[in-house]
VEXDREN-2710 file (C-alpha; in Angstrom, 1 decimal):
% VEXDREN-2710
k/r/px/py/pz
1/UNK/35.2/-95.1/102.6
2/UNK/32.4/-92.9/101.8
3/UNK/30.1/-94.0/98.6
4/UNK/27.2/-90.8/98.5
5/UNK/28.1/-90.6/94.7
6/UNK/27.8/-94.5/94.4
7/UNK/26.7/-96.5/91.2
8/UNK/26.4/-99.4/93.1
9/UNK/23.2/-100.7/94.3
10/UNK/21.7/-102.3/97.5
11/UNK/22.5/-105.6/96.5
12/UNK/26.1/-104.6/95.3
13/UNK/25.2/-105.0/91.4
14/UNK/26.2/-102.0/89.1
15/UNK/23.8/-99.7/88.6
16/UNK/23.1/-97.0/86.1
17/UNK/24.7/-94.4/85.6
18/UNK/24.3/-90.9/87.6
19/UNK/22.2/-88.9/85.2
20/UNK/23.6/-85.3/86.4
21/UNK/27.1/-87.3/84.6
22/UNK/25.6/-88.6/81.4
23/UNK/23.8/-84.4/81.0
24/UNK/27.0/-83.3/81.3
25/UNK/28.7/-85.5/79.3
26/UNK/26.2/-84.9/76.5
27/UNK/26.1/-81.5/76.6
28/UNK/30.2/-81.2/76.3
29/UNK/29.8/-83.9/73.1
30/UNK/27.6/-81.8/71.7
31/UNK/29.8/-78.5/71.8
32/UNK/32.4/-80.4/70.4
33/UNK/30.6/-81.5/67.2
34/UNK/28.8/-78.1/66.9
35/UNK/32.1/-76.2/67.1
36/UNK/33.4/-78.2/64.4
37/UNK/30.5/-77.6/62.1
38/UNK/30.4/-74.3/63.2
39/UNK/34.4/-74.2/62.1
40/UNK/33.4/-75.8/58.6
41/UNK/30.9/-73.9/57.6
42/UNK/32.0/-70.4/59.1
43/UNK/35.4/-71.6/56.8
44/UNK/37.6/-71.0/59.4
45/UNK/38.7/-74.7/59.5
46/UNK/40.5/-76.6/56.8
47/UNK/39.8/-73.6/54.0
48/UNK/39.1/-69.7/54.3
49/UNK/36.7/-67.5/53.3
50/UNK/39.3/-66.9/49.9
51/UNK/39.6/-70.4/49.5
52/UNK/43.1/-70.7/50.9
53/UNK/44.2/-73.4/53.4
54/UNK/44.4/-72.6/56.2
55/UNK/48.0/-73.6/57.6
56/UNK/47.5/-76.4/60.3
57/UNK/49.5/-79.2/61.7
58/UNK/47.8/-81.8/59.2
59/UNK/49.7/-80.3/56.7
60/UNK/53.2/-81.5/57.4
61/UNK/51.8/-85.0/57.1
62/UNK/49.7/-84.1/53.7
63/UNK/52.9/-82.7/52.5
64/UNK/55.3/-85.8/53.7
65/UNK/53.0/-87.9/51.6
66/UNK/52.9/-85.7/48.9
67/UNK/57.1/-86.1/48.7
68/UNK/56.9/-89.5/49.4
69/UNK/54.6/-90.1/46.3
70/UNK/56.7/-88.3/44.4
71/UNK/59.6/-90.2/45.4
72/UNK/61.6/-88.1/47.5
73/UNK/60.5/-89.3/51.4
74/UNK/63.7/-88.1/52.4
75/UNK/62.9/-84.6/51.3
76/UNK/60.0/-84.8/54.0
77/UNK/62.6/-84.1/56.9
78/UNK/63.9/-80.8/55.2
79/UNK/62.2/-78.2/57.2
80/UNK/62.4/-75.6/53.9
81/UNK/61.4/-78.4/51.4
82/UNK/58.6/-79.5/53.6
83/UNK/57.4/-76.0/53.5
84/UNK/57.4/-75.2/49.7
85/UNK/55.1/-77.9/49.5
86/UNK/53.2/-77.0/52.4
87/UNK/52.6/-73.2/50.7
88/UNK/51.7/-74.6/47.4
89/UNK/49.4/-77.1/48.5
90/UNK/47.7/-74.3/50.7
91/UNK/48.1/-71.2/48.2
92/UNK/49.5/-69.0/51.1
93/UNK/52.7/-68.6/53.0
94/UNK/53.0/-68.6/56.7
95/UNK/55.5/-67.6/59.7
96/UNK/57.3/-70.4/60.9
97/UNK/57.1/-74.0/59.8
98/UNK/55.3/-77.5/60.5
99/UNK/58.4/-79.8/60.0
100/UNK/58.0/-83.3/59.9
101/UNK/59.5/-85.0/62.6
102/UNK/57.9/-88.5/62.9
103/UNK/59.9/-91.5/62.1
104/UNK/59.8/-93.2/58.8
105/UNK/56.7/-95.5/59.7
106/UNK/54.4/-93.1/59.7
107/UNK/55.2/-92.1/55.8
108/UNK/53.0/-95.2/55.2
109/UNK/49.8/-93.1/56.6
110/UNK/50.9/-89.6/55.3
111/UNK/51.8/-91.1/52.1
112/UNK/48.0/-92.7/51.5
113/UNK/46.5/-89.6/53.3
114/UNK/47.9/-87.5/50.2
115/UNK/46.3/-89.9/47.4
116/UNK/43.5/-87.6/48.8
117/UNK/42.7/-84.2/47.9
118/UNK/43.6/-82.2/50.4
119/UNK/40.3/-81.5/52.1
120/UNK/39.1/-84.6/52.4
121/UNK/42.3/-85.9/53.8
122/UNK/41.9/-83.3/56.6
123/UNK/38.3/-84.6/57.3
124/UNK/38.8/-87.9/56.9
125/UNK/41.9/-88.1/58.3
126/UNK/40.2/-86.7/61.8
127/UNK/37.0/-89.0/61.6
128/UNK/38.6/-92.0/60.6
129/UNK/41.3/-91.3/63.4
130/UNK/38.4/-91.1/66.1
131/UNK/36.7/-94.3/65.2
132/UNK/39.3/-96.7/66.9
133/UNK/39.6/-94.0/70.0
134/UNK/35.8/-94.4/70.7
135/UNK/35.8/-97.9/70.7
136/UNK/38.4/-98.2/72.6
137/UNK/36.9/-96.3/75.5
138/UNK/33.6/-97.8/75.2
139/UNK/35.7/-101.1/75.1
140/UNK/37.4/-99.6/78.7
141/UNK/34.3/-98.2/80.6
142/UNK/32.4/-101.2/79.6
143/UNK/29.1/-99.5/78.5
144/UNK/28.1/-97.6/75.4
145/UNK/28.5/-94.3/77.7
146/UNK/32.2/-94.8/76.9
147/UNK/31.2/-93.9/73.4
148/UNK/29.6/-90.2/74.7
149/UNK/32.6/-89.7/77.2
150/UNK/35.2/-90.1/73.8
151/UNK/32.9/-87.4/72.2
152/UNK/33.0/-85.0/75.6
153/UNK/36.2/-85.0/75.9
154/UNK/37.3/-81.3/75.8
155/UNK/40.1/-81.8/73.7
156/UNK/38.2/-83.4/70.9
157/UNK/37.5/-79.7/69.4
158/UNK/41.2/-78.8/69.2
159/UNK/42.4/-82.2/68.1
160/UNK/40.1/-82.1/65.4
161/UNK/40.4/-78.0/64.6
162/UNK/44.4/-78.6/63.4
163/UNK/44.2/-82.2/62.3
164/UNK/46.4/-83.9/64.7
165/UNK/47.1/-87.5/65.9
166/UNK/45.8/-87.6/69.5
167/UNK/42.8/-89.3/69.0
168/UNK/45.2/-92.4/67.2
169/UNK/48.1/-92.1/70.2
170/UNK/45.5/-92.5/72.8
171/UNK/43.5/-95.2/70.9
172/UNK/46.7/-97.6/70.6
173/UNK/48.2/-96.4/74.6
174/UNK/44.5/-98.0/75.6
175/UNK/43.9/-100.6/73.5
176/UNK/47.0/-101.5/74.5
177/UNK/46.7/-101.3/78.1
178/UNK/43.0/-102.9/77.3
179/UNK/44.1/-105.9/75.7
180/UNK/47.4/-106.8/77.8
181/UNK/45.6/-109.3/80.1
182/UNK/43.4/-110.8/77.5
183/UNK/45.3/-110.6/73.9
184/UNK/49.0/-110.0/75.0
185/UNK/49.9/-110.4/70.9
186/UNK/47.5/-107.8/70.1
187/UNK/48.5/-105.9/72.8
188/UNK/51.8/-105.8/71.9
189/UNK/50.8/-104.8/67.9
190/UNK/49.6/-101.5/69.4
191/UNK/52.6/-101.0/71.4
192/UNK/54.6/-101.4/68.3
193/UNK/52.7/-99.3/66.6
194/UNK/52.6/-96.4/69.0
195/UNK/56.7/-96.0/68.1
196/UNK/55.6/-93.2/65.4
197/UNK/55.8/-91.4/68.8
198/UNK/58.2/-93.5/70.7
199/UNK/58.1/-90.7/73.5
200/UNK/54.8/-92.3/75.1
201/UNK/56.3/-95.8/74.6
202/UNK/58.9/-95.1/77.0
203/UNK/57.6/-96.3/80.4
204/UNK/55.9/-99.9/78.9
205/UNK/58.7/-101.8/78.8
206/UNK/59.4/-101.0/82.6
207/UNK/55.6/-102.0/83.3
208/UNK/55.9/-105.3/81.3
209/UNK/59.1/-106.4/82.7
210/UNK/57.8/-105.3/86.5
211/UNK/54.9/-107.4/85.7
212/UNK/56.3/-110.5/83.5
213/UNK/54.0/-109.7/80.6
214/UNK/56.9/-111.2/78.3
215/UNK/54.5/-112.0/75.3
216/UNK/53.5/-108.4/75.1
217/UNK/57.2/-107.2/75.3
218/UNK/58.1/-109.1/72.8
219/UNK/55.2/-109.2/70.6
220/UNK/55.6/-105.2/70.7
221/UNK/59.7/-105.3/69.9
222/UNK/58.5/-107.6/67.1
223/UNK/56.2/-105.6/65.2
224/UNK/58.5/-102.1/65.6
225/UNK/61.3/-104.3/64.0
226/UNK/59.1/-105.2/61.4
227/UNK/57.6/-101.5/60.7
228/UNK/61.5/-100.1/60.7
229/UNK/62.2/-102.5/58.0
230/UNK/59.4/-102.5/56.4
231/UNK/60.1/-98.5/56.0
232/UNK/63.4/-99.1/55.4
233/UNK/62.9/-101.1/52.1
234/UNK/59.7/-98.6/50.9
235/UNK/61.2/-95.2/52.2
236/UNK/65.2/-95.9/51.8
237/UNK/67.7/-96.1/54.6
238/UNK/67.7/-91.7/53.0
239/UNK/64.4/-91.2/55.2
240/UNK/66.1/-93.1/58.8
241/UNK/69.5/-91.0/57.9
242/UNK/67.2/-87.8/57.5
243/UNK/65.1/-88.6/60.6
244/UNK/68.2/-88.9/62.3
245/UNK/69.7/-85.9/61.4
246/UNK/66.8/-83.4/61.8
247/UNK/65.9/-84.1/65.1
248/UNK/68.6/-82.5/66.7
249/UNK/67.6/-79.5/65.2
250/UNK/64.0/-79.5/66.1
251/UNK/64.9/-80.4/70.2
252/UNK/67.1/-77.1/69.8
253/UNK/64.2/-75.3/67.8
254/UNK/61.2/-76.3/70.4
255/UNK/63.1/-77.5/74.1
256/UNK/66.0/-74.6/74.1
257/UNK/64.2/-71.5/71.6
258/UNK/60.9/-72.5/72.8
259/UNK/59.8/-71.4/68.9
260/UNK/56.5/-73.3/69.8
261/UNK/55.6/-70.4/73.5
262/UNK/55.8/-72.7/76.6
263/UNK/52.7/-72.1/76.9
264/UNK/51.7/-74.3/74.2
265/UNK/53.3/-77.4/76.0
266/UNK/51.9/-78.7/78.9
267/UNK/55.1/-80.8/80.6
268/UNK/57.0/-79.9/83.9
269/UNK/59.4/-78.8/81.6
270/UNK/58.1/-76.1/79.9
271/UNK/55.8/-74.8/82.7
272/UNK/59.3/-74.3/84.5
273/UNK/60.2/-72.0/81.4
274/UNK/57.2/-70.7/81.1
275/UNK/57.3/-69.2/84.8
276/UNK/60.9/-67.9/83.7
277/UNK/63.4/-71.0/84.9
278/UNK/66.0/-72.1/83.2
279/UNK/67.0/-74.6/80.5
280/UNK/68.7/-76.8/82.7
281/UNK/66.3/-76.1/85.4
282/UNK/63.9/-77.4/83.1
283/UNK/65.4/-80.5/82.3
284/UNK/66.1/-81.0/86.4
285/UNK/62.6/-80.8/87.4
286/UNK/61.6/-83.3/84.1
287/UNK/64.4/-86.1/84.9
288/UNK/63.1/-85.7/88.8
289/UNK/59.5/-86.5/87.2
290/UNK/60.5/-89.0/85.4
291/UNK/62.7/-91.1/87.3
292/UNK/59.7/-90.9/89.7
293/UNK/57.4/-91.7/87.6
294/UNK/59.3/-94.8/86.1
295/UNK/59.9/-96.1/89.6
296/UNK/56.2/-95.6/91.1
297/UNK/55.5/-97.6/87.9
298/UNK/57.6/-100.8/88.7
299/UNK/56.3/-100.5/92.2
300/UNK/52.6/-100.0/91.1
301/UNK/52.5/-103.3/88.3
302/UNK/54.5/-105.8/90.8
303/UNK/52.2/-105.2/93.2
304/UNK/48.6/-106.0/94.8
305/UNK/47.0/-103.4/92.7
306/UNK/43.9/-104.4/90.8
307/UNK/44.7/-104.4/87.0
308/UNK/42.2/-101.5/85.9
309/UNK/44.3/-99.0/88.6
310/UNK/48.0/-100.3/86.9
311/UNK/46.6/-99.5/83.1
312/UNK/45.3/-96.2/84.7
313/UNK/48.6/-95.4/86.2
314/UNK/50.4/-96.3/83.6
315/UNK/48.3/-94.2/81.0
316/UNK/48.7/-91.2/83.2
317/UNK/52.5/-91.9/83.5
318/UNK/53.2/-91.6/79.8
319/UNK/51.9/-87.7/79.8
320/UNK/54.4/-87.1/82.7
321/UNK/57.3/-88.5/81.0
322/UNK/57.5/-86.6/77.6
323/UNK/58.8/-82.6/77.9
324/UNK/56.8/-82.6/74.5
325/UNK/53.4/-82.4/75.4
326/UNK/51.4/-80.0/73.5
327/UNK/47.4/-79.4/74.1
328/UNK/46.5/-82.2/71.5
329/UNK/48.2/-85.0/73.4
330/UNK/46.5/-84.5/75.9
331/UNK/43.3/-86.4/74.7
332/UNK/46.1/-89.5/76.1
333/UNK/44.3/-88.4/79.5
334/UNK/41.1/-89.6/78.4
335/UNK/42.2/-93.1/78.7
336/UNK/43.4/-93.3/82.7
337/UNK/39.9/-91.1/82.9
338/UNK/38.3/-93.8/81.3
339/UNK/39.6/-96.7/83.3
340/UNK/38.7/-94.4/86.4
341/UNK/35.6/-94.1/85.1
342/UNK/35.2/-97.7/84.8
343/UNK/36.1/-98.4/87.9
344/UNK/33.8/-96.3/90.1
345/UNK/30.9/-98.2/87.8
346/UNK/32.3/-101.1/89.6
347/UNK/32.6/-100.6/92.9
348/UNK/31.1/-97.2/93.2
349/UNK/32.7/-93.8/93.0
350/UNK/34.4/-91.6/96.4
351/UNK/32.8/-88.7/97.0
352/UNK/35.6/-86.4/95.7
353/UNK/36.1/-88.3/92.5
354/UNK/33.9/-87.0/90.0
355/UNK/34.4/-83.6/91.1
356/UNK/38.0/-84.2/90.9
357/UNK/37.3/-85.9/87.4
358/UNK/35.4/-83.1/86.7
359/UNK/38.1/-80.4/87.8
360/UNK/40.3/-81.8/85.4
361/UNK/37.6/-81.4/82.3
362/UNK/37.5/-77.3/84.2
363/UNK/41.3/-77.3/83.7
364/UNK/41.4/-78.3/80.0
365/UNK/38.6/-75.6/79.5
366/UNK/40.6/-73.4/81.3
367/UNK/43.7/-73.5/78.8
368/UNK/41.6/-73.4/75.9
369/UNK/39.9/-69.8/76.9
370/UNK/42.5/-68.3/78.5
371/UNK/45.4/-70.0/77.3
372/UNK/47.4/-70.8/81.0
373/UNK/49.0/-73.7/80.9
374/UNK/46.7/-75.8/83.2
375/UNK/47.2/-79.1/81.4
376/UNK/49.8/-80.1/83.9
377/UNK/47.8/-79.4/86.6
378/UNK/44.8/-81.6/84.9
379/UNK/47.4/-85.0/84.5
380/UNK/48.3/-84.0/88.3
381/UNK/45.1/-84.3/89.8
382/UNK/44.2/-87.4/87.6
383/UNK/47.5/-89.3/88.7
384/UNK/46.5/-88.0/91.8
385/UNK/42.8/-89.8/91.8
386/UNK/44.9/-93.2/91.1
387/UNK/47.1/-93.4/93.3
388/UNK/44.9/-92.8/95.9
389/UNK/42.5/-95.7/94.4
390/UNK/45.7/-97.6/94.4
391/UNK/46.4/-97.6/97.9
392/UNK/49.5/-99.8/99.4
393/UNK/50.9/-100.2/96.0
394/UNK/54.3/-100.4/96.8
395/UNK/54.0/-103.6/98.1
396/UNK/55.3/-107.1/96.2
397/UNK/52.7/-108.7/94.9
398/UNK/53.1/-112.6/94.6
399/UNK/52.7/-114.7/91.5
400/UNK/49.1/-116.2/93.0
401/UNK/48.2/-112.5/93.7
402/UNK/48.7/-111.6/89.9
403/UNK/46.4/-113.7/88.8
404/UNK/43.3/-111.9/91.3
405/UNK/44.4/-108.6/89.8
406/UNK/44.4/-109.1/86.3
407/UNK/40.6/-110.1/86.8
408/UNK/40.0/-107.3/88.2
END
């Protein structure tokens, strides 16, 4: 094993940082906040030139609020009700929709985003959102450079630009995977939290059984009963019966009539129909993936493997197992980065890592200039980086040999 890129000293002792990474790493975090005040104040982000809102993903959650404050959260599912308010809130009409499509839970958040004026809903909403993301990576890479490598992340921009969730999904998939060995309950509470997109829950439960993490299964089954009745009893069972019966309707609106271009979503799934394949082609090459995926995972958290590479893995995994994965979500790469990250710190990074690492930072830029969908590719060659960090990890690991990882 070859160490020329090492942060690792002569005496073994971590050792600061390569300064080429941190001039990088700076310069990306600065684009990111000067393209957003550059978006601001050129008013080509939250308002335009003519004063009209500009139409955004943030809005269907501004609007879902706005409904449920007025008493009809059920309303928030209708795709044409949604967009009445949407259009008056904005002053404009727009081709297409932004339907709400998260469970009830997350009415509690629209519903206090849209006390707000609208503006600084949008703004707040993205700042206040990116708080607990940054301390979770700092938290994961162990030194305040985590803090700078949140900010250079090249999908900060975009998150930001429409006002979406990332920066909250990837926050509670690592502070999850963060806390596990040393707060299980805590742990848990995030994972129960993270079911207002129960598509990136769905490989946990396979991890935590693999592993015998029982308090964080059940501390996370716990607290998504808890949020589903606690919805229940402020929303009506109206808003679970709506949920219910709108979803179909957006899988056949954004999986089969691709009204969102493939291009848009980075999954196996719609790369396959964006190079032409079929529907059920599609969904062949995704339940391939993700059967994989699911069983590599069991493997990977039974075994020797050192802590840090299972959370990795298993951060990665989620992005692979959703055929809705759209630009946004992608800042849930971030996190495995950021355990990778953390690692080579440690024990000193291969040669081909941080060019691999930052290959997958070219990729992302990629997409956003030219619009290919390379975000596949970008989850590939991270999953690829762990696994070979991983080693022999499909081997059993025994109950004294859980206990050497988890310190790790």
């Amino acid at each position: 094993m070859t160490r020329s890129l090492s942060t690792v000293d002569a005496a073994g002792e971590p050792a600061s940082l390569p300064p080429w990474l941190v001039r990088i790493c700076l310069v990306l975090a600065v684009a990111n906040l000067s393209l957003c005040g550059t978006a601001y104040f050129s008013q080509w982000w939250v308002y335009d030139r003519d004063g009209l809102g500009i139409p955004t993903d943030f809005i269907n959650v501004w609007a879902a609020g706005r409904l449920v404050l007025d008493d009809l959260p059920a309303q928030a599912y209708d795709w044409d009700v949604q967009k009445q308010v949407e259009v008056a809130t904005l002053g404009q009409d727009f081709v297409g929709y932004f339907a709400w499509h998260y469970p009830p839970p997350f009415l509690f958040v629209a519903s206090l985003l849209a006390r707000l004026p609208y503006q600084l809903a949008f703004i707040g909403w993205v700042v206040v959102s990116f708080v607990p993301f940054a301390v979770v990576m700092r938290a994961i890479v162990g030194r305040p450079f985590g803090i700078l490598l949140a900010l250079a992340v090249p999908m900060v921009f975009i998150n930001a630009l429409v006002g979406q969730n990332g920066f909250l999904t990837a926050a509670l998939i690592g502070g999850a995977l963060y806390l596990i060995p040393v707060r299980p309950v805590l742990a848990g509470i995030c994972l129960g939290l993270l079911t207002y997109k129960p598509q990136y829950g769905l490989l946990f439960p396979i991890a935590l059984i693999a592993a015998g993490h029982w308090r964080v299964f059940v501390s996370a089954a716990v607290t998504a009963v808890v949020l589903a009745t606690a919805s229940w009893l402020a929303f009506g069972i109206e808003s679970w019966l709506a949920f219910f019966q709108w979803m179909p309707k957006f899988s056949q609106a954004f999986l089969t009539e691709g009204k969102a271009p493939w291009w848009k979503m980075q999954s196996i799934f719609a790369l396959v129909r964006y190079f032409g394949g079929s529907e059920p082609l599609g969904w062949a090459f995704h339940w391939v993936l993700t059967a994989s995926v699911a069983v590599v995972m069991a493997l990977i958290w039974r075994s020797r493997v050192p802590y840090t590479l299972k959370a990795a893995a298993l951060a990665a995994g989620t992005l692979r197992t959703t055929p809705y994965l759209f630009l946004y979500d992608l800042m849930g790469l971030a996190i495995p980065v950021a355990f990778l990250v953390r690692i080579g710190l440690k024990t000193g990074f291969r040669d081909w890592e941080l060019p691999a690492l930052g290959a997958v930072a070219a990729l992302i830029v990629c997409y956003l200039l030219s619009g290919i969908p390379t975000g596949f590719a970008a989850t590939l060659v991270a999953s690829t980086l762990i696994l070979r960090r991983a080693g022999s990890w499909w081997r059993y690991e025994p109950a004294a040999a859980k206990l050497v990882a988890a310190g790790a």
